[in-house]
N, C-alpha and C positions, 0 to 999 in steps of 0.2 A: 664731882664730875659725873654727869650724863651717859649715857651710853648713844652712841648714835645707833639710826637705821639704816640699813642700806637695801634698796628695794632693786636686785638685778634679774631682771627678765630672761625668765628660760629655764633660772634652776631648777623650780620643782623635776622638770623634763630631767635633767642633769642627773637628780637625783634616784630620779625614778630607773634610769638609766643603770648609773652605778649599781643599786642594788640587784640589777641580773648577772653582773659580773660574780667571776668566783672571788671568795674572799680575799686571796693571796694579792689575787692583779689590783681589788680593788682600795686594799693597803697600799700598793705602791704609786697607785692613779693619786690616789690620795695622800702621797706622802710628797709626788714632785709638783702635786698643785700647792701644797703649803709651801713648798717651797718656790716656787712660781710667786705666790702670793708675798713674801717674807722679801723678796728681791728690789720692789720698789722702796718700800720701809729700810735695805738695808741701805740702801744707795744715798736715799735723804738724808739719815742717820751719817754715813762717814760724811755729805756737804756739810754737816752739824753740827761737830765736831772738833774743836779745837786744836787747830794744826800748829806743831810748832817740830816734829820729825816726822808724822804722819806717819807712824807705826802703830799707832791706836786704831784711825780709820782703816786703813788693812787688817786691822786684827778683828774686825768685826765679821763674824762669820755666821751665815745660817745653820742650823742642826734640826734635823726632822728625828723621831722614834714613835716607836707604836707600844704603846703596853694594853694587855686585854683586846679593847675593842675601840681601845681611844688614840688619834692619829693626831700628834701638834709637830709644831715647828717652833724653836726658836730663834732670837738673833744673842748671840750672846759673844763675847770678847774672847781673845788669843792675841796668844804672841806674849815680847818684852812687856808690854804696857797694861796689859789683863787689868789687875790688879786697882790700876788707879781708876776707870772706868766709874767705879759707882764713888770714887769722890769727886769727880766730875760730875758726873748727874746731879747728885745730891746735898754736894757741898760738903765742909765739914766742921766743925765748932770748933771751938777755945779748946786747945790740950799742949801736953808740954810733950816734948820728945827728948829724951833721954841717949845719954851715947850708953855702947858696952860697957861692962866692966873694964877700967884700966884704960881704955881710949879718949877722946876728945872728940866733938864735934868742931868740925872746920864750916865756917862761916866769911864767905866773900861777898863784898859788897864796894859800893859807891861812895864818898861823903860827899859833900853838898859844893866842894872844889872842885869833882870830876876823876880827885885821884881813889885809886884803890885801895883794899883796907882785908885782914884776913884778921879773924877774932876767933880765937879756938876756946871751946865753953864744955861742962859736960854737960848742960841739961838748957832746955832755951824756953819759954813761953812762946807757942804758934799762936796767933789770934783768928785762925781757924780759915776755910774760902769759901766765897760764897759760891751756888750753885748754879752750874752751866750746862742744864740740860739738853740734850742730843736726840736720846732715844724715845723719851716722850713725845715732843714734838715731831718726830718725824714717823712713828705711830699715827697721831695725833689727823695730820697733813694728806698721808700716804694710807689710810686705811681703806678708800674706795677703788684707789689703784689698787689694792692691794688683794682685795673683792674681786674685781675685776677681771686680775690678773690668773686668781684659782679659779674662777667657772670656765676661761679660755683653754687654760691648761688642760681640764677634764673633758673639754666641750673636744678638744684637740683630739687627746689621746683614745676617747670611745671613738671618735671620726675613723681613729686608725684600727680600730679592732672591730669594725664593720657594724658598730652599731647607730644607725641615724637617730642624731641628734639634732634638735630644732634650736636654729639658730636664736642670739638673744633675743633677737626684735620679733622673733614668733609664737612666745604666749601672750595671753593677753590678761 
């Protein structure tokens, strides 16, 4: 995979900008444009997503932190359903699953007449699923909005703390 480019007009300005701020504000300019930026991708991300309670796509949440001098954002799962997340992305292979000690696995299912069938086993062969990426793709899709969306934010918030900034369409 490629890296794309994204060529959005004004940043240098943007940039140049930020760096007269004090450091404190410009941690936080910079931590609501990640997340500004993280909001289109999150949105794509839960259309993605394979619904079947839709507590997965609500549990997708943004997180911004700062450590040193470096400022990220990511989109990362909560809630009930966390958990399954990256075997949904990713898929999972052939494994067996096994019950507790002293328990049974319960197993319901269909036969081929319509009626139902409960089969309690302690250990089963999975034939593993395949992968239904979400967050990739919506990365993928959404990374220019996503651009977009963090020069507006900054381009915003220096607006508010009286420093003029040049709109996108005015460098050249």
């Amino acid at each position: 995979m490629t890296a794309d480019t994204f060529h959005v007009k004004g940043l240098s300005a943007l940039g140049k900008a930020l760096a007269e701020l004090p450091v404190k504000l410009e941690k936080n300019v910079l931590r609501g444009a990640l997340r500004a930026g993280m909001k289109p991708i999150r949105a794509q991300a839960r259309q993605n997503v394979t619904k079947q309670s839709g507590a997965l796509a609500k549990g997708l949440k943004v997180s911004t932190d700062s450590r040193s001098k470096m400022v990220y954002a990511r989109l990362k799962t909560s809630g009930p359903h966390d958990y399954i997340a990256r075997f949904i992305e990713f898929g999972t292979a052939r494994h067996w699953i096994s019950s507790k000690k002293g328990k049974m696995l319960r197993i319901a299912g269909t036969n081929v007449n319509g009626g139902s069938f409960v089969v309690f086993k302690d250990r089963v062969d999975h034939p593993g699923a395949r992968p239904l990426p979400f967050m990739r793709p919506a990365l993928d899709t959404q990374a220019s909005a996503a651009v977009t969306a963090t020069a507006d934010y900054i381009r915003g918030r220096l607006t508010e703390q009286g420093i003029n900034v040049p709109d996108s369409g005015d460098e050249k």
